[in-house]
C-alpha positions in Angstrom: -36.6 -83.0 134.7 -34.5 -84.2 131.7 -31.9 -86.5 132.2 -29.0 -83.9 131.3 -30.3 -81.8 134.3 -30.8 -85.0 136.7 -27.0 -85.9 136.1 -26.1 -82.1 136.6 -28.1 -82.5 139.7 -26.1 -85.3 140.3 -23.1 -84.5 140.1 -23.5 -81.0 142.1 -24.4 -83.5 145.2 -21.6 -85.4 144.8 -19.5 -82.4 145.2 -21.2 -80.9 148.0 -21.1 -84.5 150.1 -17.6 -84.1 149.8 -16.9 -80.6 150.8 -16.8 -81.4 154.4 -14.3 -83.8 154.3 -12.2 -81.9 151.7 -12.5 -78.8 154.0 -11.0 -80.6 156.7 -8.2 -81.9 154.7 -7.1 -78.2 153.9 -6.8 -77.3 157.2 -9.5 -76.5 159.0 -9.4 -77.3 162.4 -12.1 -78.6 164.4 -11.1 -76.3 167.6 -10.6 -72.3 167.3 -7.9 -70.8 168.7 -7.5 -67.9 171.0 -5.5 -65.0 170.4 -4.5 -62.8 173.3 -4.3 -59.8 171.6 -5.4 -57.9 168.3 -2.0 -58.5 165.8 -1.0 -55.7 163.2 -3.2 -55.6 160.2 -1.1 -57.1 157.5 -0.2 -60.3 160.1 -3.8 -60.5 160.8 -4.3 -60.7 157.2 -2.0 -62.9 156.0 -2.5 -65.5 158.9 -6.4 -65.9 159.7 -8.4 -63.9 156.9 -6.1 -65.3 153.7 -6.4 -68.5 154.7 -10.2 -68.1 156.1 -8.8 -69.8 159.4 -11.1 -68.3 162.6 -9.9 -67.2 165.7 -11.0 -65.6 168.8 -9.1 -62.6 170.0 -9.2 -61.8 173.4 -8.8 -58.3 175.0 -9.5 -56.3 171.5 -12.9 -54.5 172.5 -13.0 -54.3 176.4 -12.9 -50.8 176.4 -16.1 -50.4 174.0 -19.1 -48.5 176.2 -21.0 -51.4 174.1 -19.9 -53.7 176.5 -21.1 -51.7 179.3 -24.4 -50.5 177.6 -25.5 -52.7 175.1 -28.3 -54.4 177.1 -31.6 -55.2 175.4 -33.7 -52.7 177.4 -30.7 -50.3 175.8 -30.9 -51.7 172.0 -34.9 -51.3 172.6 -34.7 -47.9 173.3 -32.1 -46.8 171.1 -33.2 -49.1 168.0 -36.6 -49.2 168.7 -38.9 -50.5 166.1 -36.7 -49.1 162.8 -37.3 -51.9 160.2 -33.6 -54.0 159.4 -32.6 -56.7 157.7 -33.0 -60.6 159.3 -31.9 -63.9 158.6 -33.7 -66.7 159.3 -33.1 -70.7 159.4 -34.3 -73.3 160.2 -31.8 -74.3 162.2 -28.9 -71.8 161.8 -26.6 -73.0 159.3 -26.7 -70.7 156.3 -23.8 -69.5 153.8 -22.7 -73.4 154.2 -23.3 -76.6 153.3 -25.6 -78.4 155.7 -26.3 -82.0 155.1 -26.0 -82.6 151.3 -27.2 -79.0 150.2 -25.9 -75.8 150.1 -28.1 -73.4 152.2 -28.7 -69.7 152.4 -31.2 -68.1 154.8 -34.8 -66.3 154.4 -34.2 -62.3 154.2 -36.9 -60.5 156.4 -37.4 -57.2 157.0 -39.2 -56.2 160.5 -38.9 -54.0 163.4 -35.8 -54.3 165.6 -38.1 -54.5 168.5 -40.0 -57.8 166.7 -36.8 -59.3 166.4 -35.5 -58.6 170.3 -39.0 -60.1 171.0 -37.6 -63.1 169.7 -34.1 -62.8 171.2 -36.2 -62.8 174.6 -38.2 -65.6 173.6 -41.8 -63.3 174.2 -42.5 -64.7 170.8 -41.5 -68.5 170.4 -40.6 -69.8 167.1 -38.5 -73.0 165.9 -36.5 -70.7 163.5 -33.4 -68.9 164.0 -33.1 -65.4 163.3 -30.0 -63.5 163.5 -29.4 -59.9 162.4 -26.0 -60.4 160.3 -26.4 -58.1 156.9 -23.2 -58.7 154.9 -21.0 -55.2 154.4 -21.3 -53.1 157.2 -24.4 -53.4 158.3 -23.5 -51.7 161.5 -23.0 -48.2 159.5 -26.0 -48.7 157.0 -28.6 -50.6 159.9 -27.3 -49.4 162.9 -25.9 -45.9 163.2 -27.5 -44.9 166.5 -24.8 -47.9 167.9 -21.4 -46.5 166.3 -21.0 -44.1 169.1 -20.8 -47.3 171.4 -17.7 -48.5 169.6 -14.8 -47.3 168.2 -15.0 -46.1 164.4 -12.1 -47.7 163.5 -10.2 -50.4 164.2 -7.3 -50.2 162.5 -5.6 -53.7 162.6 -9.3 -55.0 161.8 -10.4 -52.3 159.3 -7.5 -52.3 157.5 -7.8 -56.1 157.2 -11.5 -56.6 156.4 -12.6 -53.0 155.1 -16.2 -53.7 156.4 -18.0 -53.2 160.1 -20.3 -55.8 160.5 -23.0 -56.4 163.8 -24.0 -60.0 164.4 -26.9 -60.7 166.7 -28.9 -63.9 167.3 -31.8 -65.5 169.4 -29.2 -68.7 169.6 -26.1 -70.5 169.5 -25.2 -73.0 166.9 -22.5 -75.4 167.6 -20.2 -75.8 164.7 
């Protein structure tokens, strides 16, 4: 590596190390708050997905049949083996910096029913895989599931313009 790349290097590293802090220092909180109900679109816009602040609305989706149905023997059957996208990690940060570098996951392709194999630990592995396809995966991936839900939610919709399913085989504490 030439020494005009090494100090580029360099320098990208030193900005990365001190994206954490500089995060904080804008704002971000290290608690998320609850919400108790969905807000109107524009005031949902303007004060969490603006500013990229998160939040955790209660009582938006309780009336879903996803709730109800949405078991694994239920995405198994309904799902079955069709081939979708899959993120994996080592560890579960991706999109983010993670220690001093700037990490995105591994994009697989395999059966759904592979993937809930994993989710119920039938096949171990140390990665983490999450189903999590950026712009409305739920339409493109999963259209067998949209009857479970509703096809539009308007203060959410409106808001974020994309419908987006998010499944893991773990938690990751932020």
């Amino acid at each position: 590596m030439e020494e005009g790349e090494v100090s580029a290097l360099r320098a990208v590293r030193s900005c990365l190390a001190a994206f954490p802090s500089e995060a904080r220092e804008l704002g971000l909180t290290e608690s998320v708050p609850y919400l108790d109900s969905p807000l109107a679109p524009l005031e949902f816009y303007r004060e969490w997905v603006s500013p990229n602040k998160p939040c955790v609305i209660r009582n938006a989706f309780g009336h879903w049949p996803a709730l109800k149905k949405w078991t694994l023997t239920y995405l198994r059957k309904v799902v079955g083996s069709k081939m979708v996208s899959v993120a994996v990690t080592p560890n579960g940060y991706a999109d983010a910096v993670y220690q001093d570098r700037f990490v995105m996951p591994e994009e697989r392709h395999m059966p759904f029913s592979n993937f809930l194999d994993i989710v119920e630990k039938k096949v171990t592995s140390p990665s983490v895989f999450y189903v999590q396809k950026q712009c409305s995966n739920l339409i493109e991936e999963f259209p067998e599931l949209l009857g479970d839900v509703e096809p539009e939610v308007p203060w959410m919709s409106e808001a974020l313009g994309k419908h987006l399913l998010w499944l893991a085989n773990t938690c990751i504490a932020l």
